[in-house]
N, C-alpha and C positions, 0 to 999 in steps of 0.2 A: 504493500500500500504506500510504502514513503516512494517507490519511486513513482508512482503515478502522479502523488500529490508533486514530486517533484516537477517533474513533466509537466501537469497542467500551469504552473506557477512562470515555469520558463516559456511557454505559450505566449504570455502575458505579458511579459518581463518587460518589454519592449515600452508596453503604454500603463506599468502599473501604478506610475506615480500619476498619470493624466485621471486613470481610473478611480483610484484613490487616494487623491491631494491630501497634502499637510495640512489637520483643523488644528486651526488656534486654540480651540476650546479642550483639547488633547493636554496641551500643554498648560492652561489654566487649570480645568481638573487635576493634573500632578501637583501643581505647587495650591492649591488648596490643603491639598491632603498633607504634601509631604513638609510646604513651607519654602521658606528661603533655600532656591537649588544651590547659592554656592557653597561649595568644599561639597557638597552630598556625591557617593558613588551608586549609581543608579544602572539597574541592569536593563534591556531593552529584549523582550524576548518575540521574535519574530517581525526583527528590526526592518526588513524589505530592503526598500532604496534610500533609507537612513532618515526620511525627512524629520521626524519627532526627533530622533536622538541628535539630528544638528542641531535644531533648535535648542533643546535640552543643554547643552553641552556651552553653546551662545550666550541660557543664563545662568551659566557657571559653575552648572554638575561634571562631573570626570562620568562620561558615559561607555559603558563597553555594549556594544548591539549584536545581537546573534541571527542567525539565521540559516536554514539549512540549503535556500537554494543558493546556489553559483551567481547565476544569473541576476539575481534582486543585490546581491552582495558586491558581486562587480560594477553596480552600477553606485552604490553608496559610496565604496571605496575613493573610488575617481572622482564624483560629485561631491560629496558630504565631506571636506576636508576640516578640521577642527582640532587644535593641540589635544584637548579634552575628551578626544572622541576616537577610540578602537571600534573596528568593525572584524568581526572572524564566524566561521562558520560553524555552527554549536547547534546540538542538539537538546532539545526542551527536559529531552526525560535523563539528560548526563551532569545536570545541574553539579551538582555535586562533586564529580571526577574534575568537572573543567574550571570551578573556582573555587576559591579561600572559604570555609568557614566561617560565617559570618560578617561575610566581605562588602555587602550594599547596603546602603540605607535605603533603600527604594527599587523593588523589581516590578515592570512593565511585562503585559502581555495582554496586548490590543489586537484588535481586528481579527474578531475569531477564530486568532490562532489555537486557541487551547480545544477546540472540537474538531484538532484536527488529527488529535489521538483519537484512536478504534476502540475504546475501552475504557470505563468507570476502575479499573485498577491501572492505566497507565493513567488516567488524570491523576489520582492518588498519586501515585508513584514522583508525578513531576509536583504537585503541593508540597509533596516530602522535601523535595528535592529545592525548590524555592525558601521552604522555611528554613533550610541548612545555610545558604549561604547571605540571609539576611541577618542584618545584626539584630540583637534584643529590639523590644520595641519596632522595628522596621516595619513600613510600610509595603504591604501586595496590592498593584491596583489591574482590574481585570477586565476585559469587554468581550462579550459574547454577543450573540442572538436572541434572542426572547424567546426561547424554546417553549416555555408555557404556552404563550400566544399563539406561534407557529404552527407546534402541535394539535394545540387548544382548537384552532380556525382552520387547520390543516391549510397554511397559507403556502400557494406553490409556486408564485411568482412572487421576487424581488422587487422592490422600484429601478427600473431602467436608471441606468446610467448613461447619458448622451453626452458628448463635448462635439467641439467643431469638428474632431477628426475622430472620432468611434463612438458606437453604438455597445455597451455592454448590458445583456442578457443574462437575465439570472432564475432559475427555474429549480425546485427541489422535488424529488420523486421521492414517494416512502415508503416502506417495506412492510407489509403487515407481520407486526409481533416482533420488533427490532426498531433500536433506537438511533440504527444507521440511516444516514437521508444522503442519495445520489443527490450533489448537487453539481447542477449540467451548468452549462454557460457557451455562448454564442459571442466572441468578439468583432464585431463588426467594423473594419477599417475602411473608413467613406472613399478615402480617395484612392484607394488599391481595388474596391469594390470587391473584397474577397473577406470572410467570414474566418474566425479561428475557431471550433468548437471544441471542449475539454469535459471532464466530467471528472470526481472525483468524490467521496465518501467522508460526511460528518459525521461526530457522535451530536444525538441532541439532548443535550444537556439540561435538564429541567433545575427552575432555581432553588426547589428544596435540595435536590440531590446533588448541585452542586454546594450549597450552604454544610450539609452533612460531611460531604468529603475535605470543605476549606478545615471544619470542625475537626476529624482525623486527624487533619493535621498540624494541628496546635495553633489555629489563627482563632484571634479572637477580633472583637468590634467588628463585625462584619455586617457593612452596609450593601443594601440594593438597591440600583437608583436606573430609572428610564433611560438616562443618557447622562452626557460627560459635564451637564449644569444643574446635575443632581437633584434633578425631580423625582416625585415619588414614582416607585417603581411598581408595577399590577396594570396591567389592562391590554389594550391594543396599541402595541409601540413595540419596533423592533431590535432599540438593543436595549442589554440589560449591561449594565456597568458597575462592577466589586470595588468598595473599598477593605479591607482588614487590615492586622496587626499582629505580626509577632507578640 
């Protein structure tokens, strides 16, 4: 499955900072939570083409950003240049092997990255692995899908994504008696006039059972908010965004 998901990511690579731009409001919700970024070492888990972790690093955290595809990473590398700012290729659930012991004050993991493990024991496994290398008290902040809702509505299309130069397509297929969801996609290039289509497997993450697994793993104050300006979280809205605490 990682190389498919790889595959479909590298698909993309090309337009995925067009697809999905840098929100300000990304970087506001961190310093809400975390406070004054300078001196903070903040981990970035499924950092893409770096845009958060520039930023982050601009007001004045030491950021390390991970990610597993090639292609998203090569392009932060080159673009995303920052004293403050390491980019390397890391896996979610080796947390532990690849850093310090209670090495960040602050680990990221935005944009649905974390349903993109096959398995309610590799979530766990990477919660484990997150609270190891955050210090006491440290901050987890987390952004998924509103899996409630999704499932709840059985919601199968996304809101399109259009810019001047592509069309993105987003459709989710579901499997009776399984919490995996084929999530399909259609990238539409206007001016090649030629379609990319990709497909690829989420877990869908419901919010008690992700709150029970944060619990597992020794995080506490765990908030649940609609989106990154921290509205109450329940009803028809598509993300669901974590705050907790070591």
């Amino acid at each position: 499955m990682e190389n498919a998901q790889n595959k479909f990511y590298s698909s993309i690579s090309k337009y995925y900072s067009e697809i999905f731009p840098y929100s300000a409001m990304q970087q506001k919700f961190v310093q809400a939570c975390v406070g004054n970024l300078d001196q903070k070492q903040i981990l970035d888990i499924g950092c893409a083409t770096g845009e958060l972790a520039f930023h982050l690093a601009g007001s004045g955290a030491t950021v390390a950003g991970i990610d597993l595809n090639e292609d998203l990473l090569n392009q932060a590398i080159q673009n995303k240049i920052h004293p403050k700012l390491q980019f390397r290729q890391g896996n979610m659930l080796e947390l532990a092997t690849d850093f310090r012991k209670e090495q960040f004050d602050a680990v990221l993991c935005f944009g649905n990255t974390l349903v993109h493990l096959q398995s309610e024991e590799g979530v766990e496994h990477m919660l484990n692995g997150v609270n190891n290398v955050l210090k006491p008290g440290g901050h987890f902040l987390l952004q998924i899908l509103n899996y409630d809702y999704i499932l709840g509505e059985k919601v199968s299309e996304l809101p399109l994504i259009e810019t001047e130069n592509i069309r993105f397509i987003r459709n989710y297929k579901f499997q009776n008696n399984s919490a995996l969801i084929r999530f399909q996609t259609d990238l539409q290039i206007k001016a090649e006039d030629t379609t990319v289509s990709n497909q690829t497997t989420l877990l869908a993450l419901k919010s008690s059972k992700l709150t029970e697994l944060l619990e597992r793993a020794g995080f506490k104050n765990i908030q649940l908010y609609a989106n990154f300006k921290q509205e109450t979280f329940g009803g028809a809205h598509l993300p669901l965004v974590v705050s907790c605490r070591k």
